[in-house]
N, C-alpha and C positions, 0 to 999 in steps of 0.2 A: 504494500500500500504506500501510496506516496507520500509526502508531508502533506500537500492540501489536504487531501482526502484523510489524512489522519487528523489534523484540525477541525477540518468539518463534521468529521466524526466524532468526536472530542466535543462539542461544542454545539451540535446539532445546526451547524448554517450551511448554507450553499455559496461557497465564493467565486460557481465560475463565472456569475455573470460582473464581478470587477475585477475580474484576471482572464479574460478571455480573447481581451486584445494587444496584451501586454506582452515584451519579452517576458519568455521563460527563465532568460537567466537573469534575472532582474531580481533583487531582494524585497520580499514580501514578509511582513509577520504581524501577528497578533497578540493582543495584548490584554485579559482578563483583567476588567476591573470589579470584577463581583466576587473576587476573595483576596485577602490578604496572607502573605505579601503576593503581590502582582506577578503575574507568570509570561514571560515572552515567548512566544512559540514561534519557529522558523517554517514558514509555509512553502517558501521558493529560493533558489537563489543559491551564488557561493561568496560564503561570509568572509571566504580569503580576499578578494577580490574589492572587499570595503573595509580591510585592516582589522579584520575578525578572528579570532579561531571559531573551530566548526563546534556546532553544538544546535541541537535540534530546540531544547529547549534551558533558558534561563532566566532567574531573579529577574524582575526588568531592571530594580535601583541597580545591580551587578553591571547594569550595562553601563552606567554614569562611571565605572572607572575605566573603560576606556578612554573616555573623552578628554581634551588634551584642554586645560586648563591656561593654558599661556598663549594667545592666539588676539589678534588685533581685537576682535569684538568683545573678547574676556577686557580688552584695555579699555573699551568704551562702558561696556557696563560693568563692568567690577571683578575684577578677577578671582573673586573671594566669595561672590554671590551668583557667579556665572552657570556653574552648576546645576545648583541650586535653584536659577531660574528657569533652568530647563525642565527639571523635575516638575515646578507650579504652571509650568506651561500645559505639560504632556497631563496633568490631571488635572486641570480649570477649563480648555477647550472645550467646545459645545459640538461644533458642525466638522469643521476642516480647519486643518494647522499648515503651514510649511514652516520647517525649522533648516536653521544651516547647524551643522554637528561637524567640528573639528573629532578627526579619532587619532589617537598617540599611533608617532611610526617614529621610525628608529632615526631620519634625514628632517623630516617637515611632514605637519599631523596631511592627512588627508580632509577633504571638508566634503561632508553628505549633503546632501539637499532630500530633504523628506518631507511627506507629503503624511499627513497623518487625518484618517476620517472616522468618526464614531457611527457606531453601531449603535445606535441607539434604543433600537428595541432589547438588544441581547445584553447589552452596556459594556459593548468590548469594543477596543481600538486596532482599525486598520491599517497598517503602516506599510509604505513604499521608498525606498530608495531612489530618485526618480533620477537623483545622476552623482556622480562622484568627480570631485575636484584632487586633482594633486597642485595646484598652488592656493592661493587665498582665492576665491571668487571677486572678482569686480567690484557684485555689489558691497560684498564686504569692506573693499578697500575704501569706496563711497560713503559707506553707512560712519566708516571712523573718522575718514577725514573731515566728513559733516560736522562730528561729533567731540574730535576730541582734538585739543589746541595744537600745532605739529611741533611748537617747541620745547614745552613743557609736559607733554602728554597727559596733563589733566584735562574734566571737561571742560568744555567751552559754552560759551553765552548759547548757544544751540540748546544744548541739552541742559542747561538749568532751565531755560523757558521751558521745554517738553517736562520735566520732572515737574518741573512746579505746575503744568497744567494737568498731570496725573495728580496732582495731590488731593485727594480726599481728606482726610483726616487733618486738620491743622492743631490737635494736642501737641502740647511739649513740643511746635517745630519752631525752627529761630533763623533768619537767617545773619551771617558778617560778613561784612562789607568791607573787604581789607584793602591798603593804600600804602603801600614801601616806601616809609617817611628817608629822604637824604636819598634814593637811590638814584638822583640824578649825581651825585657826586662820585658814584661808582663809574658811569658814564666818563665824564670830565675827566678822572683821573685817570682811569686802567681804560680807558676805550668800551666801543659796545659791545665786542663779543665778551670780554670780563660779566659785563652789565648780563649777557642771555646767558651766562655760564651761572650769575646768580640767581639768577630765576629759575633756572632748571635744580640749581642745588635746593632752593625754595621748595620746587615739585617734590626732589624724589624725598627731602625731608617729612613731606605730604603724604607721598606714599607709602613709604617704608612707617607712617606711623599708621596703618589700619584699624579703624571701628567701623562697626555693624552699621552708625548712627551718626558718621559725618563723612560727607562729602564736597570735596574742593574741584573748585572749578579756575582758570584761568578768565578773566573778562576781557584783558588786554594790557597790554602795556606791563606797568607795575602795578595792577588791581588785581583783585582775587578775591573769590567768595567763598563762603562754608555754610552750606546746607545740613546742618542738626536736628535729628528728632528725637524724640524719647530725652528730653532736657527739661528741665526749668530754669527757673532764672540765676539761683546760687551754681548752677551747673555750667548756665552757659556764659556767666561773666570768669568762675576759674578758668574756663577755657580758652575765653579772649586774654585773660593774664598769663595765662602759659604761653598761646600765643606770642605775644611780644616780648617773654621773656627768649622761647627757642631762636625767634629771627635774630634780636638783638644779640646773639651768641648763635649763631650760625655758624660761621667760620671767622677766622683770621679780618678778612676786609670788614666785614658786619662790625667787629670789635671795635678796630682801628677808623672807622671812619661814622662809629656813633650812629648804626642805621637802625634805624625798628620801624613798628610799622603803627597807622593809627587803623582803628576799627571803629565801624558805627552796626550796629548790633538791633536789626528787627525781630518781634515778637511773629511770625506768621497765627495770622486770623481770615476766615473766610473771609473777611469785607477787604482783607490787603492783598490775599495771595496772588493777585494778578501780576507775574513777571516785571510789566514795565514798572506798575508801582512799586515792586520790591527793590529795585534797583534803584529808582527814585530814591525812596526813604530811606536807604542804606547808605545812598550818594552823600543825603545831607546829615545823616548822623556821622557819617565818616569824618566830612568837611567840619563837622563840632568839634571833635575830637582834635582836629587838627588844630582848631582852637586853642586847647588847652596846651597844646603841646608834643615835642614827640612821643611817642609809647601809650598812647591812651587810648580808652573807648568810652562810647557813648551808646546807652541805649536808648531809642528814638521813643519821644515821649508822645502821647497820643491826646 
């Protein structure tokens, strides 16, 4: 018996009328959401061929270690949540998904393109390999450069607009408004690749410090934002003072030429979260701040 006909068997459905026009050697499988844990069943296909070993049936979470976690759109959406977002994808879907799936290979991952449709009478998922990349996809390469600043590889003014217009929930979110007090005098004195080599040490200081609950974005220039939730306000003012404590001790020139940064610090609330305004009101609490001097923040008073 073959694998369809063993699934269909298994499961009591008929799949030849959505595989009856497809390559045969094309990767097909199904996927049981009516029992835990979730069972992947291989219907068609050879799994070598999409950076698999062979196996009829397995875990479906087992199949997220394949997936290669370091991959341009891991850098857009988070490389720590990347995962993880696939997994709330593949169980929140209603009708039809396509996903790109980086898989680990020993040179450079492979990127799947899959097509995923629910059954929804039977409450199991259809899934198709519908083609196999060996370098990044296009779109991918588009979807980061949209997305994420090319010198600092944080996000950019793009994707804070799109997060902030997903944002539901405005509890505990804040966002700052950041501004590299003196970084014109990095400029002046060491030139401006010194200047971009400080902004990227900026980033990867950024990066290399990961939470679940804050996200930096690049705006331009020397401005930067941080997107925080699950905060309050004793939380998110320790944060802006750590903030200018870590810039102001960055490195050697930070030290030497007295840089730190000023912050203006929004509350997000449904009547503010609209993008332009939050940039707005973080503009002018920033510019307070600046006010007072270097190293300070302001939270914008309503």
């Amino acid at each position: 018996m073959g694998l369809r006909r063993k699934v269909e068997s298994l499961f009591n459905v008929n799949l030849l009328e959505d595989l009856i026009f497809v390559d045969k050697k094309q990767v097909y499988f199904l996927v049981d959401l009516n029992v835990l844990p979730n069972v992947c069943h291989v219907i068609s296909g050879d799994l070598n061929k999409i950076g698999l070993p062979k196996f009829e049936t397995i875990e479906a979470k087992k199949l997220l270690n394949f997936v290669e976690p370091d991959n341009l759109l891991a850098e857009v959406e988070g490389k720590h949540t990347f995962i993880e977002k696939i997994r709330q994808d593949f169980l929140t879907f209603k009708d039809e998904l396509f996903l790109y799936i980086p898989i680990k290979s020993n040179q450079k991952p492979l990127w799947l393109y899959i097509r995923l449709r629910r059954l929804s009478e039977k409450n199991l998922v259809l899934g198709q390999v519908v083609r196999v990349y060996e370098d990044t996809p296009i779109s991918i390469i588009h979807y980061q450069k949209t997305y994420q600043d090319p010198l600092t590889r944080l996000f950019n003014r793009e994707t804070l607009k799109m997060h902030m217009s997903y944002l539901q929930n405005t509890e505990g979110a804040y966002l700052m408004y950041l501004d590299i007090d003196r970084f014109k005098h990095i400029n002046d004195q060491y030139g401006h690749q010194t200047g971009d080599q400080f902004l990227i040490d900026i980033a990867n200081h950024f990066i290399s410090k990961w939470e679940y609950n804050v996200l930096y974005y690049r705006l331009g220039g020397d401005e930067f934002a941080v997107y925080c939730y699950d905060h309050d306000e004793i939380t998110i003012i320790k944060r802006a003072q750590q903030l200018i404590n870590e810039i102001e001790n960055l490195n050697e020139i930070a030290t030497k030429l007295n840089v730190s940064v000023s912050i203006g610090i929004i509350k997000i609330t449904n009547n503010n979260k609209d993008y332009h305004n939050l940039l707005n009101l973080g503009d002018k609490a920033m510019y307070e701040s600046k006010g007072k001097g270097s190293g300070k923040f302001t939270i914008y008073a309503y």
